[in-house]
KOLTORMAR-981513 format. One record per atom (N, C-alpha, C): residue number from 1; atom name; z, y negated, x. Coordinates in pm, 1 decimal, decimal comma, padded with zeros to 6 digits. Layout:
# residues N
node k:NUM | a:CA | pz:Z | py:Y | px:X
...
***
This chain:
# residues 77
node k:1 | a:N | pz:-03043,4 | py:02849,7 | px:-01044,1
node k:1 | a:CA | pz:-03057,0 | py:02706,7 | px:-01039,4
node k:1 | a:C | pz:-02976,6 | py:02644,7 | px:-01154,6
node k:2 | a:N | pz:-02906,0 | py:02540,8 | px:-01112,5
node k:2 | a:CA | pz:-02854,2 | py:02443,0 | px:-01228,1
node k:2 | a:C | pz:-02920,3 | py:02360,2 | px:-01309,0
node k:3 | a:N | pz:-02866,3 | py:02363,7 | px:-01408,6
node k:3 | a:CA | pz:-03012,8 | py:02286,0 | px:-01537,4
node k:3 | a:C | pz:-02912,0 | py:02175,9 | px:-01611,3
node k:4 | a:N | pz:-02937,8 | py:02048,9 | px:-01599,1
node k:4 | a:CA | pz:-02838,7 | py:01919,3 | px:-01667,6
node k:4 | a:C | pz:-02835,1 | py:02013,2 | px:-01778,5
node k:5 | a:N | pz:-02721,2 | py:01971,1 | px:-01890,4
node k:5 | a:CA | pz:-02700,0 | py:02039,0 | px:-02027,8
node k:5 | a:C | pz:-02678,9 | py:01898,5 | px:-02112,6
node k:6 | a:N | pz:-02654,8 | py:01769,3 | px:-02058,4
node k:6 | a:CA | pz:-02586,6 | py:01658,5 | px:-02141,9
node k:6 | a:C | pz:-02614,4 | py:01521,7 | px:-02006,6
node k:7 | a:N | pz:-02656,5 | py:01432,0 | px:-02066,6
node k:7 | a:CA | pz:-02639,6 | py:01318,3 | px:-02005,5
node k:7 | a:C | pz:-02481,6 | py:01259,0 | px:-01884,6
node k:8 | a:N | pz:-02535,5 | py:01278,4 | px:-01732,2
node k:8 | a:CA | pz:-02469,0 | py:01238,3 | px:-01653,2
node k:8 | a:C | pz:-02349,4 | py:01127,6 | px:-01735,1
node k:9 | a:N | pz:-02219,0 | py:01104,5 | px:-01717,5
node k:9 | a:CA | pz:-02155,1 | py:01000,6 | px:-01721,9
node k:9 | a:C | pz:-02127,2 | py:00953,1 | px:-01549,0
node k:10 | a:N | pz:-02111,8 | py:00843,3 | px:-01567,8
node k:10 | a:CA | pz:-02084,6 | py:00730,1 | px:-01416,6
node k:10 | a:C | pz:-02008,4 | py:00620,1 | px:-01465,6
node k:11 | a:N | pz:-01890,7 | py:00643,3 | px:-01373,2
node k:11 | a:CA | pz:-01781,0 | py:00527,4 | px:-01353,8
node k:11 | a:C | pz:-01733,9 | py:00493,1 | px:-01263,2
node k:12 | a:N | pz:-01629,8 | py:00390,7 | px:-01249,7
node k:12 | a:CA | pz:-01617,4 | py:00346,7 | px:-01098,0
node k:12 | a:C | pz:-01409,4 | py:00346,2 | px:-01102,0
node k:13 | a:N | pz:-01385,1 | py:00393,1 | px:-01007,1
node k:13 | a:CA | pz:-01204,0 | py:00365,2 | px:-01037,1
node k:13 | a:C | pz:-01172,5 | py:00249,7 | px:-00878,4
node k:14 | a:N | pz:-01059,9 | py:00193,8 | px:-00847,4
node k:14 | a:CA | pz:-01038,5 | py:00159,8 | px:-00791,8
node k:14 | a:C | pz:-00926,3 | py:00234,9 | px:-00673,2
node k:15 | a:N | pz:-00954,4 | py:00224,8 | px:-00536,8
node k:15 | a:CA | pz:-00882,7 | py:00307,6 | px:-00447,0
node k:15 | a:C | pz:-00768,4 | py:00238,7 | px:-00441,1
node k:16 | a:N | pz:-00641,1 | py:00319,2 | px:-00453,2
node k:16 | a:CA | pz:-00468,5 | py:00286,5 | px:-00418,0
node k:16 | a:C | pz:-00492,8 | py:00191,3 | px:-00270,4
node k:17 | a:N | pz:-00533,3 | py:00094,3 | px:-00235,5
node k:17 | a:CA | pz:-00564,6 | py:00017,4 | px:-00065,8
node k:17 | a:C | pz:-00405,2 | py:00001,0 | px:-00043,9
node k:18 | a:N | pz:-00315,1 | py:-00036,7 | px:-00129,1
node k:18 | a:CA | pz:-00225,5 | py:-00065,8 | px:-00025,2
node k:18 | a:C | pz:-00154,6 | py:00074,0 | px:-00033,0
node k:19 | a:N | pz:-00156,7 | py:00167,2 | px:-00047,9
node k:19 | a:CA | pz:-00179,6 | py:00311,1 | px:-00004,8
node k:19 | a:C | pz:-00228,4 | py:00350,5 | px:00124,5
node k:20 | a:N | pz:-00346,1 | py:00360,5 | px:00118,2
node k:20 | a:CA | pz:-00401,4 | py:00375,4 | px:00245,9
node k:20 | a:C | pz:-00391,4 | py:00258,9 | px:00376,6
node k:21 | a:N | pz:-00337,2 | py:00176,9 | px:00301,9
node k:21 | a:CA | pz:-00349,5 | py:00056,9 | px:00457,7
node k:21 | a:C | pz:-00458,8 | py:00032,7 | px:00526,2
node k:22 | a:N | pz:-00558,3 | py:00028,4 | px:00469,2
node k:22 | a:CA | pz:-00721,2 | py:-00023,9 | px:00538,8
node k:22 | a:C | pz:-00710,3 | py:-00138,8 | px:00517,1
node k:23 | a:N | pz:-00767,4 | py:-00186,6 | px:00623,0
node k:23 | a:CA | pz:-00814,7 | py:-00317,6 | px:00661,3
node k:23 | a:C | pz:-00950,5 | py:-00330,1 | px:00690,3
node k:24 | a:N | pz:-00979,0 | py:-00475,2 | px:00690,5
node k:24 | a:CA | pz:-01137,3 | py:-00455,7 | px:00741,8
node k:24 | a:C | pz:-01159,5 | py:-00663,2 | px:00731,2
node k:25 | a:N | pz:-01190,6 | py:-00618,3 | px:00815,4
node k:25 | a:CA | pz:-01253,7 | py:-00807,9 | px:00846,0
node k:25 | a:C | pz:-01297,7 | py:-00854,0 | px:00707,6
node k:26 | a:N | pz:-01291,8 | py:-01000,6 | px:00700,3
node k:26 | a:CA | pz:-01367,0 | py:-01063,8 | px:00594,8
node k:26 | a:C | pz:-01540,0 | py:-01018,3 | px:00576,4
node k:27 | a:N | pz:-01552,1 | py:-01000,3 | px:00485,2
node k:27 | a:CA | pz:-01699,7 | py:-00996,2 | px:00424,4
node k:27 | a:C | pz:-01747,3 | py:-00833,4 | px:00476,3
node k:28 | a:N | pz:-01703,6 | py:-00741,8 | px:00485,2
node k:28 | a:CA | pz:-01740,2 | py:-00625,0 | px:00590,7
node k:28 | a:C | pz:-01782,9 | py:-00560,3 | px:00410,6
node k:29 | a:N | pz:-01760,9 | py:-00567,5 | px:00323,3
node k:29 | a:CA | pz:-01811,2 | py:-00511,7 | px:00207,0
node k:29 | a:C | pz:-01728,2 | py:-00460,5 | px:00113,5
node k:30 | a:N | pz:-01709,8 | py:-00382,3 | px:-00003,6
node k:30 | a:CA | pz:-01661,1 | py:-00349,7 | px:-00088,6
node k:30 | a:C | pz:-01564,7 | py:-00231,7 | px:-00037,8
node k:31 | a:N | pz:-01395,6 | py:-00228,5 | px:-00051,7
node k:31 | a:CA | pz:-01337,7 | py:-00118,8 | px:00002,4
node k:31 | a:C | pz:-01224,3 | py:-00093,4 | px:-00083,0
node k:32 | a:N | pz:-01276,4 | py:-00089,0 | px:-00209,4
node k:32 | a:CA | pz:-01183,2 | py:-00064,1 | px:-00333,7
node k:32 | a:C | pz:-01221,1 | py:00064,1 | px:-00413,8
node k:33 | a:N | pz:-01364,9 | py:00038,5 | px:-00441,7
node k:33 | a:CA | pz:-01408,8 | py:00102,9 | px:-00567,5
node k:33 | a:C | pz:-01465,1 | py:00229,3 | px:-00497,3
node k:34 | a:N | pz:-01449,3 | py:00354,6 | px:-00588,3
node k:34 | a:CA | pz:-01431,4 | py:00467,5 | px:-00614,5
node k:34 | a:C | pz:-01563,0 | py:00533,6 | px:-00724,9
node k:35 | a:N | pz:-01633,4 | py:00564,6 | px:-00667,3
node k:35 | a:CA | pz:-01780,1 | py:00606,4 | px:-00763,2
node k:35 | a:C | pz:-01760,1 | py:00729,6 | px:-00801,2
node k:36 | a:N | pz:-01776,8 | py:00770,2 | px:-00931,8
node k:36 | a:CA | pz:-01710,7 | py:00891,0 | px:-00977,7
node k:36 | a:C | pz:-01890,9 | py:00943,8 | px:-01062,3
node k:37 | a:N | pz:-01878,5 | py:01064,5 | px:-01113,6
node k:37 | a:CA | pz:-01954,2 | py:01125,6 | px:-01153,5
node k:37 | a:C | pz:-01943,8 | py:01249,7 | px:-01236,0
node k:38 | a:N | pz:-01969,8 | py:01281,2 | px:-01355,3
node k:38 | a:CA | pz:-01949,6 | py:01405,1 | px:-01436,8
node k:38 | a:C | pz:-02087,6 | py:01425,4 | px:-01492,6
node k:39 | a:N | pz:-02082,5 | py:01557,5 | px:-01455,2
node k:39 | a:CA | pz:-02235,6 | py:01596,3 | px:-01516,0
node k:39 | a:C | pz:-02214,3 | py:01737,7 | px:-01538,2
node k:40 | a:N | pz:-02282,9 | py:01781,8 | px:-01654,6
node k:40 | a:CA | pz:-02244,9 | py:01920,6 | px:-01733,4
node k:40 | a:C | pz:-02406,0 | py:01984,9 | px:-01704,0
node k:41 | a:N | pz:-02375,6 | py:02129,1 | px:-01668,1
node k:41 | a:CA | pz:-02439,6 | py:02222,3 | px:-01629,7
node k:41 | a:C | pz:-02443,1 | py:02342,5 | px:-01697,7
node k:42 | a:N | pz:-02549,0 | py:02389,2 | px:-01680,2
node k:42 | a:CA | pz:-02561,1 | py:02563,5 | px:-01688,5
node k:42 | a:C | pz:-02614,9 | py:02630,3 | px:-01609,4
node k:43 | a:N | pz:-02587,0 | py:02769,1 | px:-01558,2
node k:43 | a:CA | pz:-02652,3 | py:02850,3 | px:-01452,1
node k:43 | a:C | pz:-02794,5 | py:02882,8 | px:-01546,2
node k:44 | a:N | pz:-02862,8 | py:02873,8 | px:-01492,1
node k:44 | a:CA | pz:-03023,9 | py:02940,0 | px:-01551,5
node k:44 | a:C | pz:-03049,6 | py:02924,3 | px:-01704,9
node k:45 | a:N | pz:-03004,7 | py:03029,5 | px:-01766,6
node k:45 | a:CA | pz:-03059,6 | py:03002,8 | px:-01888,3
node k:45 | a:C | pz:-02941,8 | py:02988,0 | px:-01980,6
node k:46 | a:N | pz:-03051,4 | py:02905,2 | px:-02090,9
node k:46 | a:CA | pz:-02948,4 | py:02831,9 | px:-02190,9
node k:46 | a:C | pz:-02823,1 | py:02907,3 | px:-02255,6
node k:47 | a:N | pz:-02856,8 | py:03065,8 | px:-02236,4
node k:47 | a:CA | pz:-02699,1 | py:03110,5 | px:-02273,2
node k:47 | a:C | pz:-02568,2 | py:03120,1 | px:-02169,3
node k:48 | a:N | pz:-02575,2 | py:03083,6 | px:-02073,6
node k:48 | a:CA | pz:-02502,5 | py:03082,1 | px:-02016,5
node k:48 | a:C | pz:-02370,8 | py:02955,0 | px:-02004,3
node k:49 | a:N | pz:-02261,4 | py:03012,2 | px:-01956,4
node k:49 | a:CA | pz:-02184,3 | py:02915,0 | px:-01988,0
node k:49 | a:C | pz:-02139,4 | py:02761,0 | px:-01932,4
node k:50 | a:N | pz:-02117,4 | py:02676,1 | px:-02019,6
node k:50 | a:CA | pz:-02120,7 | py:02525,8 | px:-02007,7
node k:50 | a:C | pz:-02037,4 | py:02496,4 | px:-01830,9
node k:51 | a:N | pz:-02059,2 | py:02436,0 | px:-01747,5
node k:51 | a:CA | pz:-01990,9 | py:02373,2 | px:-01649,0
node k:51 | a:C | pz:-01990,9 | py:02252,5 | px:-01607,4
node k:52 | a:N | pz:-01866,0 | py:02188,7 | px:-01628,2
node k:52 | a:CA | pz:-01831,6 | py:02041,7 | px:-01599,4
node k:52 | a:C | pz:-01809,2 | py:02049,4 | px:-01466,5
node k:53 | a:N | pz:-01931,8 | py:01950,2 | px:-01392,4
node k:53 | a:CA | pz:-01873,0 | py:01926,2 | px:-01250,0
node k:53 | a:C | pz:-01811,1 | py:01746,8 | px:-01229,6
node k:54 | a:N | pz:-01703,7 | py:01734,6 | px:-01170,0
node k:54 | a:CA | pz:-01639,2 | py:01590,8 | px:-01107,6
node k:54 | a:C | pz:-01690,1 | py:01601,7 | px:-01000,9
node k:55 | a:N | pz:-01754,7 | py:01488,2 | px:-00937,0
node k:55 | a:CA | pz:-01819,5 | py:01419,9 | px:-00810,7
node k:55 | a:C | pz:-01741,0 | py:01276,5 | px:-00806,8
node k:56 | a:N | pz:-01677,2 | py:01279,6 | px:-00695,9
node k:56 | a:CA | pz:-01656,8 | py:01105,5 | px:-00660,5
node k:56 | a:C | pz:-01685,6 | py:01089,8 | px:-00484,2
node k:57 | a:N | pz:-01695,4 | py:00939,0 | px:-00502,4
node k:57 | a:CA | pz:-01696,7 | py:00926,8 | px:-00324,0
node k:57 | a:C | pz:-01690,3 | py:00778,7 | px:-00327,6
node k:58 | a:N | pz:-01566,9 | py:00780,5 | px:-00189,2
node k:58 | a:CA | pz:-01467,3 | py:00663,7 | px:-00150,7
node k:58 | a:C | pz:-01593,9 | py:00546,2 | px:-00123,7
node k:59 | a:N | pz:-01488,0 | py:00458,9 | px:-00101,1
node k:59 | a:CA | pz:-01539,5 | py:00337,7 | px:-00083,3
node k:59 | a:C | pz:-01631,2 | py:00338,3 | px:00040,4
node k:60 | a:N | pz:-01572,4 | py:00384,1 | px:00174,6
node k:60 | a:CA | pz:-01627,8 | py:00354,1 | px:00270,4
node k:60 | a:C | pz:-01694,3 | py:00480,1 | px:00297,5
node k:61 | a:N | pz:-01736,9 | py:00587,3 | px:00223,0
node k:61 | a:CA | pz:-01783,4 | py:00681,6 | px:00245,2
node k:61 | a:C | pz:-01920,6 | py:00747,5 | px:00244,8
node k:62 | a:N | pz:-02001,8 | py:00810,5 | px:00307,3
node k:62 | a:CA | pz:-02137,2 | py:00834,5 | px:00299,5
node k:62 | a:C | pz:-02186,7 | py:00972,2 | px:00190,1
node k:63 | a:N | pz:-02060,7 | py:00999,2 | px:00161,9
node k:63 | a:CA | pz:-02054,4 | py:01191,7 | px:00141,6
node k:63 | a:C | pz:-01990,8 | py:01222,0 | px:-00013,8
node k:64 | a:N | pz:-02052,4 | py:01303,3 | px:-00123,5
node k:64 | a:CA | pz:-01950,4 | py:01322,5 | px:-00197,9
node k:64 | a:C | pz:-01929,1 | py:01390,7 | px:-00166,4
node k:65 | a:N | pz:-01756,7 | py:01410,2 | px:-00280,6
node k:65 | a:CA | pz:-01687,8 | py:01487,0 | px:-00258,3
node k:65 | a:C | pz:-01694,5 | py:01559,5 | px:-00427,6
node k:66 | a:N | pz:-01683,4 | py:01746,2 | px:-00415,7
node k:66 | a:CA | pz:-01636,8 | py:01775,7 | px:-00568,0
node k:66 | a:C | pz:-01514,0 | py:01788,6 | px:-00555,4
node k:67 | a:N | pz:-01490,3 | py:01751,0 | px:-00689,3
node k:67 | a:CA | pz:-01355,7 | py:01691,1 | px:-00684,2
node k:67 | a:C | pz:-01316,4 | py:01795,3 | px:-00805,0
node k:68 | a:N | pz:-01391,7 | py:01836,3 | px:-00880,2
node k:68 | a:CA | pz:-01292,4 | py:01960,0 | px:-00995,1
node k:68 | a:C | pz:-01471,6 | py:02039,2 | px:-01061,3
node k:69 | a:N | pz:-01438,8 | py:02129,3 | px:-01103,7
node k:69 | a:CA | pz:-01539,4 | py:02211,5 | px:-01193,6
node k:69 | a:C | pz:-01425,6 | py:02311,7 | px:-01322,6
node k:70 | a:N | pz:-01508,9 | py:02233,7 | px:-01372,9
node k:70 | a:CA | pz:-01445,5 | py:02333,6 | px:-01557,6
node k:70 | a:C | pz:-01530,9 | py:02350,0 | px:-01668,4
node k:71 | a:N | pz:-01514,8 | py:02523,8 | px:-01686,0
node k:71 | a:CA | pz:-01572,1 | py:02617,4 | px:-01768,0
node k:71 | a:C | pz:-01553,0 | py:02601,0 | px:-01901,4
node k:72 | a:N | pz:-01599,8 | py:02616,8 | px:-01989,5
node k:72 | a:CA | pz:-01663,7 | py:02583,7 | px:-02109,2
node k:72 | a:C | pz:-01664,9 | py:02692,0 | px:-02174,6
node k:73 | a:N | pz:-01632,0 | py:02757,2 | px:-02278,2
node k:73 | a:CA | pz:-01719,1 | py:02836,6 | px:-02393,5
node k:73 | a:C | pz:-01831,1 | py:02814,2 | px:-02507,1
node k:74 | a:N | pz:-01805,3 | py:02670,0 | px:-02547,9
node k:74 | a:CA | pz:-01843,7 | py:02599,9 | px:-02640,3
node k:74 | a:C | pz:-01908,9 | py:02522,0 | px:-02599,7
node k:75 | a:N | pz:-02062,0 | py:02569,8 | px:-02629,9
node k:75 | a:CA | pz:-02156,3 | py:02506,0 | px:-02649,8
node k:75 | a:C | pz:-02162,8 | py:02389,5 | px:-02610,9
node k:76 | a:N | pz:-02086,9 | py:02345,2 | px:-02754,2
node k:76 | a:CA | pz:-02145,1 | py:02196,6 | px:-02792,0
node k:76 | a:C | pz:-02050,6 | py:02074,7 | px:-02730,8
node k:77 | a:N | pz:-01913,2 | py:02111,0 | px:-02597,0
node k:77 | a:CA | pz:-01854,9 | py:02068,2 | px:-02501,5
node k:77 | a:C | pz:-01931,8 | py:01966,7 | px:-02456,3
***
């Protein structure tokens, strides 16, 4: 089981739209922003090593996505 190691961070980025070329009627809701998520882990017990997971998910989306995981030696990461 995964055990938090450090307080979640949460931010928001904005999606490239005229990139993707979405459209969407007036008032249909927010189709920019980009909800992101980093939260640091450990497998079981406290000696084990630190893991940074990235979580984001699109604007119009129901689902995250992981988006990167990185290993740690140091502790105090």
């Amino acid at each position: 089981m995964w055990a938090v190691a450090a307080d979640p961070v949460h931010w928001f980025s904005r999606d490239s739209w005229w990139d993707t070329q979405r459209t969407a009627p007036v008032g249909i809701g927010n189709l920019v922003d980009v909800e992101h998520w980093r939260v640091q882990v450990r497998l079981g017990s406290s000696a084990s090593a630190l893991r940074t997971f990235e979580l984001r998910r699109g604007p119009v989306s129901e689902q995250w996505l992981l988006a990167g995981i990185t290993e740690s030696e140091d502790a105090a990461a």
